[in-house]
C-alpha positions in Angstrom: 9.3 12.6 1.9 6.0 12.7 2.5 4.2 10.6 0.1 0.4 10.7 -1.8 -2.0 7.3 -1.1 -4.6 7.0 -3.4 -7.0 5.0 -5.3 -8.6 3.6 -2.2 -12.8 3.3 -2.3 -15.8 0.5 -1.2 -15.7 -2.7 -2.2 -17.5 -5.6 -1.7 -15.6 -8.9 -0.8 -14.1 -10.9 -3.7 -13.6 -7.6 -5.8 -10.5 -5.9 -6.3 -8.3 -2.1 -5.5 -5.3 -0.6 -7.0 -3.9 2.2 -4.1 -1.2 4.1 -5.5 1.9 5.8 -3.3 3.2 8.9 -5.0 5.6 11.3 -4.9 6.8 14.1 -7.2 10.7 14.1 -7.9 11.2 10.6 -5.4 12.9 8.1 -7.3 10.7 5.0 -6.1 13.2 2.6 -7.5 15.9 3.6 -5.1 14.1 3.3 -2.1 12.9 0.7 0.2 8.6 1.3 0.3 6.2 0.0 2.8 2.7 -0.2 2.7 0.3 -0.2 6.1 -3.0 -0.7 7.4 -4.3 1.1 10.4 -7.8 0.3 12.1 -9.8 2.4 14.5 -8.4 2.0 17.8 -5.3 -0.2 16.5 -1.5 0.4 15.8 -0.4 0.9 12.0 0.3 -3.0 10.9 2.7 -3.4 8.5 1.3 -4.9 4.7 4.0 -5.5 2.3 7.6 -3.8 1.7 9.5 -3.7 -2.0 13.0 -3.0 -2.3 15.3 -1.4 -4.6 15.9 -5.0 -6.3 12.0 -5.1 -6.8 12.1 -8.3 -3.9 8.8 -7.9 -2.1 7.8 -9.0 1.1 4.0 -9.6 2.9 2.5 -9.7 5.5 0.9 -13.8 5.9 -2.6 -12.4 6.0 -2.8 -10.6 2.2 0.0 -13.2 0.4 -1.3 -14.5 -2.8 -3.7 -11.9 -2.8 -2.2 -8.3 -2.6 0.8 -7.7 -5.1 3.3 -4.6 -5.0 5.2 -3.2 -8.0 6.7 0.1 -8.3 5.7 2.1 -11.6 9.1 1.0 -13.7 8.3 3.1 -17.0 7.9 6.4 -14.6 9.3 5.6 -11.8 7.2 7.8 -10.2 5.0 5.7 -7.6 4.6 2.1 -6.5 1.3 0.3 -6.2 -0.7 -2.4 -3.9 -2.6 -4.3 -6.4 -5.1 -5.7 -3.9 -7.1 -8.9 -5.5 -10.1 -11.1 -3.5 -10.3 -8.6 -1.0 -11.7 -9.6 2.2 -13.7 -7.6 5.4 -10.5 -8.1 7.4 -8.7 -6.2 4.8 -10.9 -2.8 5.6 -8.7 0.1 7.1 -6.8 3.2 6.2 -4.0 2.1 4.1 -0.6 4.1 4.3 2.6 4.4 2.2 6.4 4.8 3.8 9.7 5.3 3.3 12.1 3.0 5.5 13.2 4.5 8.1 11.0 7.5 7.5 8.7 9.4 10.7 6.9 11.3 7.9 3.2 9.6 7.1 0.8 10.8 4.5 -3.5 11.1 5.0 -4.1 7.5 3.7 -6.4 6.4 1.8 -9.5 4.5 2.5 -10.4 1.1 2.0 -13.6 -0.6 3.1 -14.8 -4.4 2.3 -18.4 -4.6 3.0 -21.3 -6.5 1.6 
């Protein structure tokens, strides 16, 4: 499945995003979801996972800041809350399906002053 990112946008440090991974028809509480960040010039480094449970896992760098929570009344996407963000945080953000080789266009996020 190839999913939806949205919600990304400029912020300055300290504020606060919500992205948003959708799909229409995906049952989001049945799968496994990861969210990534991709620089200019980098790899895709991984940001957070949720599994079918709801257990979520982080990356060290966004822990106690960034929280991920699939859409339970819906169940028709998963969010990154993303709280106190930081310039380190700026990059294309992307949603995925374990195991999946299908990517989305990302969404945007920049932390400037």
């Amino acid at each position: 499945v190839k999913f939806v990112e949205s919600g990304g946008g400029l912020v300055r440090p300290g504020e606060s995003l919500r992205l948003s991974c959708a799909a229409p028809g995906f049952a989001f509480s049945e799968a496994i979801i990861s969210w990534y960040r991709q620089v200019p010039g980098q790899a895709r480094q991984w940001v957070a996972t949720i599994v079918p449970g709801g257990d979520t896992r982080y990356t060290d760098s966004v822990k106690g800041r960034f929280t991920l929570y699939r859409d339970v009344a819906s169940n028709a996407a998963v969010y990154l809350q993303m709280d106190n963000l930081k310039p380190e945080d700026t990059g294309v953000y992307y949603c995925q399906e374990y195991d999946s080789t299908k990517w989305g266009e990302g969404t945007q996020v920049t932390v400037s002053l």
